[in-house]
C-alpha positions as CSV (number, residue, x, y, z in Angstrom):
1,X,115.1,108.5,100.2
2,X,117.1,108.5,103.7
3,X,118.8,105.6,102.1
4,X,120.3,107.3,99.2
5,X,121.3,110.2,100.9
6,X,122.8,107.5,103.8
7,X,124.7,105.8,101.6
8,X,127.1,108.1,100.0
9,X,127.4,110.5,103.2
10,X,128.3,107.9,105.2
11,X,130.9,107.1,102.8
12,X,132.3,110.5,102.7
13,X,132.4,110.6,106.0
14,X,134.3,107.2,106.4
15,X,137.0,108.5,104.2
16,X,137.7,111.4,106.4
17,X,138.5,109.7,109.4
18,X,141.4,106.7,110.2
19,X,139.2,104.9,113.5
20,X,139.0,101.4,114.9
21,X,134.8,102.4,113.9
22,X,135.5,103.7,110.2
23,X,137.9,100.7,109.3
24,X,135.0,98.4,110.7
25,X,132.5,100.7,108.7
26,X,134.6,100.6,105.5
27,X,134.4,97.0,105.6
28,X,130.6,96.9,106.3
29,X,129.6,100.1,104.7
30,X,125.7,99.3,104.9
31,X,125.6,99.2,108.7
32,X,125.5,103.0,109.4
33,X,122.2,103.2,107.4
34,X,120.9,100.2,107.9
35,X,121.5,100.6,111.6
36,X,119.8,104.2,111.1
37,X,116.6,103.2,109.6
38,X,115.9,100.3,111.4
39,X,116.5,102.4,114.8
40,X,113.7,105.6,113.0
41,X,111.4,102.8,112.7
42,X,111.5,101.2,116.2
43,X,111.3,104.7,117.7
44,X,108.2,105.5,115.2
45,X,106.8,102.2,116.0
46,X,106.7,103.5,119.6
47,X,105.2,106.7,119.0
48,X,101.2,107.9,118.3
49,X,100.1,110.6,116.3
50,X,96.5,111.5,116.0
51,X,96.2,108.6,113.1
52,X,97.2,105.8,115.6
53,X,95.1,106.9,118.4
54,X,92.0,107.1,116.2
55,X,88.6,104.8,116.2
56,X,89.5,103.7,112.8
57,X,93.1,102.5,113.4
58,X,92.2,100.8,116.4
59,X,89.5,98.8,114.4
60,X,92.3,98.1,112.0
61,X,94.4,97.2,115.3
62,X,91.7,94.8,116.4
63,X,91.3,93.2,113.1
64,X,95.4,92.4,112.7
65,X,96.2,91.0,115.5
66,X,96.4,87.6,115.3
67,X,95.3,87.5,111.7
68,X,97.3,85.7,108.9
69,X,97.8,87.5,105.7
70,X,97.1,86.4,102.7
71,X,97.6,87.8,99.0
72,X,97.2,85.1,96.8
73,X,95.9,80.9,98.4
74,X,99.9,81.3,100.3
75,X,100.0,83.0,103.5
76,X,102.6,85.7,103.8
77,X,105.5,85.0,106.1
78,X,104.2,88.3,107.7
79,X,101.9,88.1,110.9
80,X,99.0,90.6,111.5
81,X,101.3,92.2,113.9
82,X,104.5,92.7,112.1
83,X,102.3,94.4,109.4
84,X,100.4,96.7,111.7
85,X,104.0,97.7,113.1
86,X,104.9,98.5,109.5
87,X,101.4,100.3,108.8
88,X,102.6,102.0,112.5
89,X,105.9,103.2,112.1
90,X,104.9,104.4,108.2
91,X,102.1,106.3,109.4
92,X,104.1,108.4,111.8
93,X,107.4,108.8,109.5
94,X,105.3,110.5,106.9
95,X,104.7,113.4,109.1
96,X,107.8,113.8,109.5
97,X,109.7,112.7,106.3
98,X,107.2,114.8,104.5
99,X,108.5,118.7,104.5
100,X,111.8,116.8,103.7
101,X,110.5,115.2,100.7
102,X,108.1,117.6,99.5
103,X,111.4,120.4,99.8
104,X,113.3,117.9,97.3
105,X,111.1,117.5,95.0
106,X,110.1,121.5,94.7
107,X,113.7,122.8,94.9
108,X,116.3,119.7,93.6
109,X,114.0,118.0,91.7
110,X,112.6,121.6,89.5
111,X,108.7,121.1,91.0
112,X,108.7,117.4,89.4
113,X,105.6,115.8,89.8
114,X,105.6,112.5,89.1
115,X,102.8,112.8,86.6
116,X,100.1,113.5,89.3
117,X,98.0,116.7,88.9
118,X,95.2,118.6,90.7
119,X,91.6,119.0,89.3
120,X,92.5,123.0,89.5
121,X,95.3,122.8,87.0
């Protein structure tokens, strides 16, 4: 989601402004967002929440590192470690991305639910 709405503000923006920075930008138009997210997920990799300090995700901690993953007889490319930093840096965005995307979805989006419903309704 913070892609799409990335993309065509930064866009907008580049065509407002004549810069040394927005002619390098209109020439390389993904590295605003790019740059973005991958600087959100480096600071959420480096920050806990009560998920990443808990007995269970330190198990999970203890049981990645070092580990090679495997989905089918090929091991992934991905180390134990670069997937717990993913599992990391997920599990704190979502407390924050959340609101966002749960404010989409109830005002832009008409209350859409993406087919999922509650045992009350």
């Amino acid at each position: 989601l913070l892609y799409l709405i990335l993309v065509p503000l930064t866009a907008a923006l580049l065509s407002r402004k004549s810069s040394r920075a927005v002619r390098v930008l209109n020439h390389h138009p993904l590295v605003f967002p790019v740059a973005l997210i991958s600087g959100l997920l480096v600071m959420f990799s480096c920050m806990n929440n009560s998920i990443t300090v808990s007995p269970a995700y330190q198990d999970l901690k203890n049981a990645l590192q070092g580990a090679e993953i495997t989905i089918t007889d090929q091991p992934l490319f991905l180390r134990g470690e670069s997937l717990l930093r993913i599992v990391h840096a997920v599990s704190i965005g979502q407390s924050y991305s959340y609101p966002m995307n749960q404010y989409l979805r109830q005002t832009a989006l008409g209350g859409f639910d993406f087919g999922y419903s509650t045992h009350e309704e």
